[in-house]
C-alpha positions in Angstrom: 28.7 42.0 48.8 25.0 42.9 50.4 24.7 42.0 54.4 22.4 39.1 53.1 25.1 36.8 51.6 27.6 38.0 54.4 25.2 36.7 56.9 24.9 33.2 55.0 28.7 33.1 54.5 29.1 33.6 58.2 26.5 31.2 59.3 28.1 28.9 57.0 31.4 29.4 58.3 30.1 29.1 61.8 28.0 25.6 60.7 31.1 24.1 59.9 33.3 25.2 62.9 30.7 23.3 64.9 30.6 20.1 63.0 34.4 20.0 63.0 34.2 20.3 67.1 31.7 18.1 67.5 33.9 15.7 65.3 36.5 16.3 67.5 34.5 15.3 70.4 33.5 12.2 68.6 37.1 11.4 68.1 37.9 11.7 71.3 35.3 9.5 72.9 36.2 6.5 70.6 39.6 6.8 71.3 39.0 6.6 75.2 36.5 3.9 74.6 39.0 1.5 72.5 41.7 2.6 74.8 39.5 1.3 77.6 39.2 -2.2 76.1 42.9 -2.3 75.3 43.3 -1.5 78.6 41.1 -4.2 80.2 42.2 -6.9 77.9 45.6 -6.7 78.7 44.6 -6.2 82.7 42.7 -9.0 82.4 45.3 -11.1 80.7 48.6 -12.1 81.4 50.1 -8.6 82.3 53.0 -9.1 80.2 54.5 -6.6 78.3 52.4 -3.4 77.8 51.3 -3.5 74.2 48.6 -1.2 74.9 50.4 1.7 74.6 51.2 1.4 71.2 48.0 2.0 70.7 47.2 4.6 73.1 50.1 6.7 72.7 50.6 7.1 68.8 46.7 7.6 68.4 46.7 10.1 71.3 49.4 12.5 70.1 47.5 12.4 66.4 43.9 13.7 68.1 46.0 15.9 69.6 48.1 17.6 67.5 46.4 18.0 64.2 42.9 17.2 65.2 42.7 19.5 68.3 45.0 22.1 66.8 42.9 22.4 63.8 39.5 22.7 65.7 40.1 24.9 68.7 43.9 27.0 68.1 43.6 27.5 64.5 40.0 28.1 64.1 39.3 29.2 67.3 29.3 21.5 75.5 26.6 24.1 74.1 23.5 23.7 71.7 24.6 23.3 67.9 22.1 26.4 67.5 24.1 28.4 70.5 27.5 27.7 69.2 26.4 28.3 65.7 25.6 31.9 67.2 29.1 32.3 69.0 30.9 31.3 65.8 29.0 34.1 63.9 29.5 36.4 66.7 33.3 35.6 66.3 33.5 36.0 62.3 31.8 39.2 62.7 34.1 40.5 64.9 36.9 39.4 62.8 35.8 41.3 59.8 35.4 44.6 61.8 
């Protein structure tokens, strides 16, 4: 394999450890965001019984466990072009 396609296939490697990241991130804020208004509706309400959580704390454990996991253990807020960098820095060092 020539250094040429190595590059690409790290840079490539590296493109899509950012996007899932940056997915992560994504994920993350629309969870807090509906788990705000969940929140606030129910304040807001009655106060009975907190139904809320069903949403909050079934939703929260799957970010967490496979979404995060995946992302940041298993493939282990900068500039796409800087973290893009890192990643290949990271690869490279993984192949010696």
């Amino acid at each position: 394999m020539t250094t040429g396609t190595s590059e690409e296939h790290i840079y490539e490697e590296a493109r899509k450890r950012v996007k899932a990241k940056r997915g992560f991130w994504g994920n993350l804020i629309f969870y807090a965001v509906v788990n705000i208004i969940c929140f606030l509706v129910w304040a807001l309400g009655d106060r009975g019984y907190p139904w809320f959580l069903w949403v909050l704390g079934p939703w929260g454990i799957l970010i967490i466990l496979p979404h995060y996991l995946r992302v940041f253990v298993f493939e282990g807020g900068k500039s796409e072009r800087r973290a893009i960098e890192q990643e290949a820095e990271r690869i490279r060092k993984e192949q010696g």
